[in-house]
N, C-alpha and C positions, 0 to 999 in steps of 0.2 A: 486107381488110388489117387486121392486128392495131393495137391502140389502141398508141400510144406511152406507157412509162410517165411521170408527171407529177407533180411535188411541188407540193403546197400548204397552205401557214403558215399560220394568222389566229391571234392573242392565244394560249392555251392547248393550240387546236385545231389536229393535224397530221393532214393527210391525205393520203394517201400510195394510189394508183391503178398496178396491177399487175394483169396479166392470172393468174388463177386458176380453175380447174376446182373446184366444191362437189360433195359427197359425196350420195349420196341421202339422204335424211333420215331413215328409217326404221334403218338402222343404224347413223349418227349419234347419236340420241337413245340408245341404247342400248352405245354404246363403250363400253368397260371398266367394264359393271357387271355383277357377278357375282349371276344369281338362282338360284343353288344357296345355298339359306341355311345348309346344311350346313356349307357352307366357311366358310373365314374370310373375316369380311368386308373389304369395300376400305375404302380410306381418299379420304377426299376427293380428296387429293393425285396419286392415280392417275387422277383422269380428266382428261385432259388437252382443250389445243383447238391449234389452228393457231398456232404461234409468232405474235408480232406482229414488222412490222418491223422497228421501234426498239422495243424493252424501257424499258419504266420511263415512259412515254407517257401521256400522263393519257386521252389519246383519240384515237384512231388509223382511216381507213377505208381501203378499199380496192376497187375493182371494176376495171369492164375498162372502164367508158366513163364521164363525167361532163360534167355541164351546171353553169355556176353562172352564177346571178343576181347581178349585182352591186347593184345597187338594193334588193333584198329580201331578200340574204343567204340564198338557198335554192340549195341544190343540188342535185342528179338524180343520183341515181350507181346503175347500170345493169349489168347481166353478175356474175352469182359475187359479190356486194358481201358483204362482212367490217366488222363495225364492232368496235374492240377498245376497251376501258376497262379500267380498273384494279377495279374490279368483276365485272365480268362480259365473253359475249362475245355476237355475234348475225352471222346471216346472212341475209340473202332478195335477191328477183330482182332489185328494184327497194326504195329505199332513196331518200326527201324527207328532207333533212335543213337544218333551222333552225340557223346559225351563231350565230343572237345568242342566240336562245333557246336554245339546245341540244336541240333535241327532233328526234327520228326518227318517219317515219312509213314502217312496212316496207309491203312488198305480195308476196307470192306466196312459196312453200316457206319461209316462216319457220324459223330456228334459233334457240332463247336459251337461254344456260346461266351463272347467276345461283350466289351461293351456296345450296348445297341443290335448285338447282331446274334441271330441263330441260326443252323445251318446243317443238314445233313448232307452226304455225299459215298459217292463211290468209292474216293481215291483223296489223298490231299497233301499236299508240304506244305510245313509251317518251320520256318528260321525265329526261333522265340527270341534270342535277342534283340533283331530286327521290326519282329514285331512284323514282317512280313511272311507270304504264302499263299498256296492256292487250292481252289478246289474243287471237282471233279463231279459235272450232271450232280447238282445241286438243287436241294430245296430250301428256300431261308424265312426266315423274317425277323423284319426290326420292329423291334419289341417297343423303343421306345415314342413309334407311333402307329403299333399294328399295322404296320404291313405286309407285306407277304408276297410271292414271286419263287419264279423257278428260272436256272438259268444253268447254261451248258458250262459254265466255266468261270468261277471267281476268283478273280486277283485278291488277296489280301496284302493294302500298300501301306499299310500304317495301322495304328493301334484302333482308328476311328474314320479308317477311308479304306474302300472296296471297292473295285472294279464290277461289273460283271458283261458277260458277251452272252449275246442270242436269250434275252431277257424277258420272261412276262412278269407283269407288275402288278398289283391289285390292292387294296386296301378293304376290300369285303371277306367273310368268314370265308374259311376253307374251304365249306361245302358249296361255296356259290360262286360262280363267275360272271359276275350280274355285266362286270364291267372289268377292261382290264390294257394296259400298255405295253405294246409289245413292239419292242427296241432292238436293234441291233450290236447297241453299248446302253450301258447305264455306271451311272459315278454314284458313289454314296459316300457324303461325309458327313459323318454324326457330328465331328467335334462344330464346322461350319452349319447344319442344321440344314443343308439343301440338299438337293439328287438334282441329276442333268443327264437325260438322255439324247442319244442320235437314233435318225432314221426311225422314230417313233412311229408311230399308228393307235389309234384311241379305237377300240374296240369294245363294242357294245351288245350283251350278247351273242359273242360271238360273233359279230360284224362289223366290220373295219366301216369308221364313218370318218376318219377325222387323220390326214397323216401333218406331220412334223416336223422338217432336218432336223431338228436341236430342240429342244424342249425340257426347261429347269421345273422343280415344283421342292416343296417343302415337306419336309420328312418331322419337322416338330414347329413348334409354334414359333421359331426366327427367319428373320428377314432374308432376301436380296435381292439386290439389285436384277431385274428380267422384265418381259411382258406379261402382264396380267391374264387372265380369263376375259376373253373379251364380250363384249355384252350387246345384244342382239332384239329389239324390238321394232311394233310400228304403233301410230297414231294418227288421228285425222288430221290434227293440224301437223303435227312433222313428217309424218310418213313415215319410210320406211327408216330406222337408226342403225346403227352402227359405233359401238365404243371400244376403243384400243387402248388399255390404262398400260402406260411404263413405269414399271419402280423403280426408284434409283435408293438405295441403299448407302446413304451418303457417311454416314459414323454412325458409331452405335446410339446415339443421344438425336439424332435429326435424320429427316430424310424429305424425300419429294417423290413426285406422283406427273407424271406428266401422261392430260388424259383427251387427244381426236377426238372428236365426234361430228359423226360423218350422219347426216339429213338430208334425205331424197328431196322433202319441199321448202328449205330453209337453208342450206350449205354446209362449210365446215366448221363446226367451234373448237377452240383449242381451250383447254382448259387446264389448270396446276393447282399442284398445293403442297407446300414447306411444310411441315413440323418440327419444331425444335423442343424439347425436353432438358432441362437443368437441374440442379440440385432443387432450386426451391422456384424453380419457372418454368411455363411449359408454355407457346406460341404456335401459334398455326394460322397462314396468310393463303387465302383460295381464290382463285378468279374465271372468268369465261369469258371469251371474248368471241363473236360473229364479226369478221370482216365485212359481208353483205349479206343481210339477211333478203334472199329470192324473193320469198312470199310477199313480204314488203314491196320492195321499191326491184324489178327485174334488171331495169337499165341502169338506176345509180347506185351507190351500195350506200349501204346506212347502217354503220356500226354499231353492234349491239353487246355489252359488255354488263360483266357482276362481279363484286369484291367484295371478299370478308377477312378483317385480319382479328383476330381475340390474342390476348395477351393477358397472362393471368401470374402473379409471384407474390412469393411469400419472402420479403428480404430480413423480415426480423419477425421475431416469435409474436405473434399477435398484430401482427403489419401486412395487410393485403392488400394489392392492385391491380384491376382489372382495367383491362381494355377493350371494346366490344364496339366495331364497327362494321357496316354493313352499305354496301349500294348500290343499288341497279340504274341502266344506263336511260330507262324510260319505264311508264309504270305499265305496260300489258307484260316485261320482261320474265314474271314472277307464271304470272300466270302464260303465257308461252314454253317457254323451256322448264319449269318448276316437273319434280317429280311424283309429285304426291299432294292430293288434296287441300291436306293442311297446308303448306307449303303455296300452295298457288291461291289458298283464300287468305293470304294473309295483305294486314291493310296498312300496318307501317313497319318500317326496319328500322331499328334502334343504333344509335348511334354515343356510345357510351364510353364516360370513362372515369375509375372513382379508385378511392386511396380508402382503408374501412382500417382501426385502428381501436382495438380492444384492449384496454388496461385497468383490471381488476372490475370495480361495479362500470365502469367508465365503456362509451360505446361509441365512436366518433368517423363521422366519415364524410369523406368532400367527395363532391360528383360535378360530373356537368355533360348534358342530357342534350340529344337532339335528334330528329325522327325525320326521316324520306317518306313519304305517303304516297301509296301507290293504288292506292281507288279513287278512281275518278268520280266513285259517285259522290263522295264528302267535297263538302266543298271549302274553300280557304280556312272557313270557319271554326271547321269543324276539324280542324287538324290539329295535333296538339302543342302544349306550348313548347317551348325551350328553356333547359332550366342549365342558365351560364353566372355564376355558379350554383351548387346547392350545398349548403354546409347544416348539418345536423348534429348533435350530441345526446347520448340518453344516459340518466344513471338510477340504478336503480340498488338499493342499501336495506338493513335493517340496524336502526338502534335497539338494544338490549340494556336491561331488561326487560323494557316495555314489549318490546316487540312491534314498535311502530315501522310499518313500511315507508318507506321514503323515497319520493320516482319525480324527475323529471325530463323533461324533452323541448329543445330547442333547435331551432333552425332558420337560418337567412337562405332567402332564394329571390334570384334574381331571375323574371320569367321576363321569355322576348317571345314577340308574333308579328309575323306577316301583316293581318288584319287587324287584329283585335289588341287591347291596350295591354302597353306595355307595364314592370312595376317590378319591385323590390318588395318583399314580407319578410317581417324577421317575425319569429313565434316561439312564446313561452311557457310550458305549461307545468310548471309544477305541482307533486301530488303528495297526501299524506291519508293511509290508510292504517287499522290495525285491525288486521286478518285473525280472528278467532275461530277456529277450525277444530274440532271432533270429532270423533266417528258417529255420533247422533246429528251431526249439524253445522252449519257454521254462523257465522253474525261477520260482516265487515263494514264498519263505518268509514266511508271517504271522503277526503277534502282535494279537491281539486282548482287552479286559478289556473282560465287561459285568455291569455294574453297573445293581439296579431295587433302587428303596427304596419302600413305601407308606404309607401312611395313612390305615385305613380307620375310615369313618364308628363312632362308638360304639353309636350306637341299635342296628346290624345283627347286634349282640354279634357280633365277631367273636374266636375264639384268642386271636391276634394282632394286635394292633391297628395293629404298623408290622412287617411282614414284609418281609424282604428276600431278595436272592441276589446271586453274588457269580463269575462262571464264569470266569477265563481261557480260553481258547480257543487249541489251538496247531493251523497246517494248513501242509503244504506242497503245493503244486499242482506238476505237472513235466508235459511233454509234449512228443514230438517229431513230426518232419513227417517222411516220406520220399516222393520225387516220380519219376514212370517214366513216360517219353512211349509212350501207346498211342492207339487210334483208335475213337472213338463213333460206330458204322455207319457204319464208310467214312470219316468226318473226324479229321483229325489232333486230337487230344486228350493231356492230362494228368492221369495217376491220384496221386490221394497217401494215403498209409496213416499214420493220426494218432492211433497207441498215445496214451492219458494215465492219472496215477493223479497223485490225491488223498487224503493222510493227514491225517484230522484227529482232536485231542485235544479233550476237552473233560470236565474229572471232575465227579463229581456233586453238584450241593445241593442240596438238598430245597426245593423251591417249592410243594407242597402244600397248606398252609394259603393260598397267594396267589387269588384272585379269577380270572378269565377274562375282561378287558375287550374286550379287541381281540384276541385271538391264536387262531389256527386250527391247523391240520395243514396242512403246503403238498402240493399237488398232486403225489405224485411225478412226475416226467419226467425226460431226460434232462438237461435243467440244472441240475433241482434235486439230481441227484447229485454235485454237488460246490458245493454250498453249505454255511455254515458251520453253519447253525440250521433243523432241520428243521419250525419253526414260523414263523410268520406275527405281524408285532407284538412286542411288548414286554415281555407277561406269562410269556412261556417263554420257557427259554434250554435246551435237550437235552444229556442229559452227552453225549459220544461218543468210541469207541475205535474206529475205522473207519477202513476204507482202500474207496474209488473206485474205479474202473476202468472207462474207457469207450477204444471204439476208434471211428472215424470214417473215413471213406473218401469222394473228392470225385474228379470227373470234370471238369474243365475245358474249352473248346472250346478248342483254342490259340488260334485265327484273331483270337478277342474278348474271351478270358478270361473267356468266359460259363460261368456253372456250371450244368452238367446233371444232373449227380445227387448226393445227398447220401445218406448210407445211417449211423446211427448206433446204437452199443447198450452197454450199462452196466449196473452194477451194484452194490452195496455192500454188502461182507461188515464184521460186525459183530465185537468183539473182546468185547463184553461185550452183559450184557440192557440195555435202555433205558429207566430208573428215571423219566424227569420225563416225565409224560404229563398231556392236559389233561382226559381222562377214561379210565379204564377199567384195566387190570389193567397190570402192566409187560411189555414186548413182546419176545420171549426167542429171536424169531426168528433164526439165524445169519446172514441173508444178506435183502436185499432181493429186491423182485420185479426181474424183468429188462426194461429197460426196451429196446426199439427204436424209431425212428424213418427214415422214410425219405422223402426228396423229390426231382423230378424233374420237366423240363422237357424233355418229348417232342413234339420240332421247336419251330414258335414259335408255336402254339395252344395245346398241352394243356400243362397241369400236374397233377401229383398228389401228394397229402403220402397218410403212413403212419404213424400212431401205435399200438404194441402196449404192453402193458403183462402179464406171465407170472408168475403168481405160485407157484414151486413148492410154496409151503407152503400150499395147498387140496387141501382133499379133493379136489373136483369142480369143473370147469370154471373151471381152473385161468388162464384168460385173463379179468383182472378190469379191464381197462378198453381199451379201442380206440375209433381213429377214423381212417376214411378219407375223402375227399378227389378229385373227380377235378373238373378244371374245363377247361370249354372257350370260350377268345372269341378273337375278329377284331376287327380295327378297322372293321370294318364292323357291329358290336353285333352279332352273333351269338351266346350268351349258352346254355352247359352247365354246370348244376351240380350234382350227386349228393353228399350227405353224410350217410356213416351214424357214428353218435356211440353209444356203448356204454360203460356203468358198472355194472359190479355193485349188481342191486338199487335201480338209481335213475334210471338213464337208456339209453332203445334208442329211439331217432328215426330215422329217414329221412326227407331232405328232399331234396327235386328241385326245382330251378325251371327252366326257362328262356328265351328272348326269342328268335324265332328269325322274320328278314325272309325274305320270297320278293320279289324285286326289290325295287325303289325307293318301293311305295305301300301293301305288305302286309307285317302282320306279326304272327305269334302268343304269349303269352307265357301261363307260368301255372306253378302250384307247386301240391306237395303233399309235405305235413309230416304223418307217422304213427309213432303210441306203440308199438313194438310191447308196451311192458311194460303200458301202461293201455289196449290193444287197441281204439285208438280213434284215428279221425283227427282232426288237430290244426287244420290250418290248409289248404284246397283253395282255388284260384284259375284262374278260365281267362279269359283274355280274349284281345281280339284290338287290334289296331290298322293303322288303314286313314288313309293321305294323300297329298298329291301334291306332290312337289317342297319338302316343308318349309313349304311357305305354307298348308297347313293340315293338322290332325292330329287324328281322330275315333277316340276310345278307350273300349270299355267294357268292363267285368270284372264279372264272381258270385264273390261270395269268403262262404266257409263256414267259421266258426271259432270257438275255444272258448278264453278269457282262461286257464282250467286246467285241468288232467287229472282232474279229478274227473269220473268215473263219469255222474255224474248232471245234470251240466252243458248245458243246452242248447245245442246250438250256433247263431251267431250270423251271420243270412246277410244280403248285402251288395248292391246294384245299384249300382255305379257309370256314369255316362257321363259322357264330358268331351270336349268341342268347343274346341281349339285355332285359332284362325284366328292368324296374324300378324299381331303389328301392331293388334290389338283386343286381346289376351287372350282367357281361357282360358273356355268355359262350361260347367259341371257340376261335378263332384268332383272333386278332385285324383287322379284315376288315377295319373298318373306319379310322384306324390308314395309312392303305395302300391307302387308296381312299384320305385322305387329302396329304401324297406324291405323288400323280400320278395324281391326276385331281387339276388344278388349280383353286382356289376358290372356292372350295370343305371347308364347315366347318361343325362339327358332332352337333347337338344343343341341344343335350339331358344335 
């Protein structure tokens, strides 16, 4: 005969006896936790337990049968027993529970689920006031960073800290013990966010590779202070490495990183790095220093050091300043010790620091610039200026009702160099457009005045010592749309034909005697067919008597208004020759080269772009700049990329990378970058990567590569391996750090 249900009060304590069926334990403990770490993780809030009777109850039981002791204040509660708290919750077969004391003593199929914690057991005391208790050949997991472990015996010492003794640890699903820690103690405090074992052992399938006296690691995404994952490679120029990172956990807002590095054919570098974080500022200061670098100099030592300090704050709403400096102690330093390709090809470091001050159309900022040059192949010349100060302004408005745009921009800059002359430009340029724009087309007529005054240095004996120019600039831009419902393979689709022409004026002054501080030749393309200044910067301004003309064509999907293909081409015929050049003869050409462009989005993997550039007026191989484009991925990181890059006389690359999984544990990736013009391969990588379900990830790559196309260039070969476990970090080299520079669309998801 089923128990009657039965209420009973005392002071705080309500207990409430209901007949109830308990769940098996084993997929209890495991309810709504996702060990696909792929995914997104849960939230605490999603793991739910068995409603409580009464809600908001400070303490609440339930079974199917009960015994109470009046004398001793002990009760027996028997069958399915439920204990609920405003803490946590718990279940087992049989349930002693102290009414004056407040303490449980469970016995058989234990359930407990705490914050952060779940647990089952044979046996267990819990002191609910205390918030202390223990418990007995145990299975657990914290939930709020999947992990998971078994252990003979847990302390429960507070509401968010656990003991446990004779411990295995793991962060991989149930079914699998790919990887796992197995300690003699272990601590867990959820509220502090770390674990800390003794007498650890790192066991790897089942095979002890790695032991440990003491060993912390992190149970959710905060900090502390310990020794990192230490990181393990070799190279031809360093040999074999060795990195020991220490965290120091200094306040919640800053910390530091102190990081050996230990070089079989170069010595020890010591390296650091502060960050500081503020309400509206955030700073970080990094350095490395070699006492003597072996390779170098064996007998003498030859100091070898790098600094970078950025500093970046926001002290008033629309008020920002940065600080961005950078320096190495000689220029092979980058390409010696540098990590990664980009990185070691790089040819100056920036030395910056600017105030940027935005109020309403108003846009204003002071800088002042200076650059370490660290390729020996440029010579003084060719290094670039210093700009001490650079002061800017831009504003840009509309009067109504007219609707007249109204833009200007000014700037003093005072450039310094080594070799070349020195000088002061202030620049003017204000503008006046009215944008007529509708969904058939638009029409824009502009007025533009730019004005450069200088002043240059006397020592440089220059001509002219304040040379100016002076350009009005007249353009009108005009373009219409025309649109026709047709079908991209089979889907309903929208074509539109997007005739434009652009006229612009612009008569000649002689800038000739003026300096070259900052100004280029811009890139022809098709945008820059109808811009106003076919230079770069401040020191040219181009006469021109030209007309534009580009045509465009767009495929839309109806269903999404997703654009499927883009197909562009242009050109610009000349009214006169082009007198203001920054070197070389005047350019008498009739007509530009013909510029095409094309892109496209075939199905919802592939994309590919198309850049041509045709230049009628060559003699021979009249196509003087291309680049194609073909890319393939899935949200499953499937990962195709083919890029051939083509410049007359300066650049023929092809570069391939790509990341390609065979199910859920295997996966291969690797790249290869070849000159055809310095007939020599640039940069080769293969590697592979091998894991199980995300809780661990074992990566290594050969990477063969050369900082520059010179001939004679050794090339630079690489061993990487890197042992991801979760929930520990990362051991070896940063592989994925290198796979997300070198393969495009490459992201690491752990």
């Amino acid at each position: 005969m089923p128990a009657r249900p039965l209420t009973f009060s005392l002071c705080l304590c309500l207990l409430v006896i209901t007949p109830t069926t308990i769940a098996e334990q084993q997929p209890r403990i495991d309810q709504g936790l996702n060990w696909d770490y792929c995914a997104q993780p849960h939230r605490e809030s999603d793991l739910t337990v068995p409603a409580s009777p009464l809600p908001n109850q400070h303490l609440q039981l339930a079974a199917d049968s009960m015994e109470f002791d009046q004398e001793t204040g002990l009760s027996l509660l028997t069958g399915g027993v439920q204990l609920w708290r405003l803490e946590g919750y718990a279940e087992a077969d049989r349930i002693e529970f102290d009414h004056q004391r407040r303490v449980a003593d469970l016995f058989g199929n234990l359930f407990i689920q705490q914050t952060g914690l779940r647990a089952t057991a044979t046996q267990g005391h819990l002191e609910l006031d205390e918030d202390r208790g223990w418990l007995r050949d145990t299975r657990f997991r914290l939930t709020q960073g999947n992990a998971r472990g078994s252990a003979g015996l847990i302390n429960l010492t507070g509401k968010d800290q656990s003991r446990y003794e004779q411990v295995v640890y793991s962060t991989c699903p149930p079914d699998r013990s790919d990887w796992s820690l197995v300690a003699s103690e272990l601590e867990i405090d959820m509220a502090e966010g770390w674990g800390s074992a003794r007498h650890a052992r790192l066991q790897l399938a089942g095979l002890p590779v790695f032991y440990m006296p003491y060993f912390t690691f992190p149970v959710d995404e905060r900090r502390k202070t310990g020794l990192l994952i230490p990181s393990i490679g070799s190279s031809n120029r360093l040999g074999s490495e060795l990195t020991l990172p220490y965290y120091f956990n200094l306040a919640p807002n800053y910390d530091a990183t102190l990081t050996p590095r230990l070089m079989s054919k170069r010595g020890v570098m010591l390296g650091g790095e502060l960050r500081y974080l503020g309400e509206r500022h955030r700073a970080e200061i990094s350095g490395e220093i070699l006492p003597s670098d072996k390779q170098i100099s064996p007998d003498h030592a030859e100091r070898r050091s790098a600094l970078r300090f950025i500093h970046v704050s926001h002290p008033y709403p629309g008020l920002t300043t940065r600080i961005d400096t950078n320096a190495v102690s000689d220029n092979d330093y980058l390409e010696d010790f540098g990590t990664g390709l980009v990185i070691t090809s790089t040819r100056h470091l920036e030395r910056v620091g600017e105030v940027r001050y935005n109020l309403g159309n108003w846009s204003l900022l002071g800088r002042v610039q200076r650059f370490q040059t660290v390729d020996d192949s440029l010579s003084e010349s060719q290094h670039p200026y210093r700009r001490l100060p650079q002061l800017t302004s831009r504003y840009r408005g509309f009067i109504n009702p007219l609707g007249l745009n109204i833009g200007f921009s000014g700037e003093y800059t005072h450039f310094k160099h080594d070799t070349l002359s020195d000088g002061e430009r202030l620049s003017l340029r204000p503008s006046l457009s009215l944008p007529l724009r509708r969904s058939w087309g638009h029409l824009i007529p502009r007025l533009s005045l730019n004005y450069a005054s200088y002043r240059l240095d006397e020592e440089d004996d220059p001509e002219n010592e304040t040379p100016d120019y002076f350009v009005p600039a007249y353009s009108l831009d005009g373009g219409l749309v025309f649109e026709r419902d047709t079908h991209w393979f089979g889907i309903p689709a929208q074509q539109t034909l997007e005739p434009r022409l652009f006229v612009l004026y612009a008569p000649f002054d002689d800038q000739s005697d003026i300096p070259d501080f900052d100004s280029a030749d811009l890139d022809l393309s098709f945008t820059n067919l109808f811009k106003e200044n076919r230079f770069s910067g401040r020191d040219r301004f181009g006469d021109a008597r030209q007309i534009s003309f580009g045509l465009t064509s767009r495929w839309f999907q109806s269903e999404n208004g997703m654009e499927r293909l883009r197909a562009s081409i242009g050109q610009i015929y000349y009214g006169e020759d082009r007198e203001v050049q920054l070197t070389g003869a005047t350019e008498d050409d009739p007509s530009s080269a013909i510029v095409a462009e094309l892109s496209s989005r075939l199905g919802s993997h592939w994309r590919t772009t198309l850049t041509l550039r045709h230049n009628p007026h060559l003699d021979d191989e009249q196509i003087d700049r291309g680049r194609f484009t073909l890319r393939y991925s899935t949200p499953e990181q499937k990962q195709i990329n083919i890029d051939y890059n083509f410049k007359r006389d300066s650049i023929e690359d092809l570069d391939f990378s790509f990341y390609w999984p065979f199910g859920h544990e295997f996966s291969l990736f690797g790249k290869w970058k070849h000159s055809y013009l310095y007939e020599r391969n640039m940069n080769r990588i293969l590697g592979l990567e091998y894991g199980g379900h995300c809780c661990w990830k074992l990566r290594t790559l050969l990477q063969r590569y050369v900082a520059n196309e010179d001939k004679d260039e050794e090339e630079e070969t690489r061993f990487m391996l890197q042992l991801e476990l979760r929930g520990l970090g990362a051991l070896g080299h940063t592989v994925d750090r290198t796979m997300q520079e070198t393969i495009y669309g490459y992201h690491n998801e752990r």
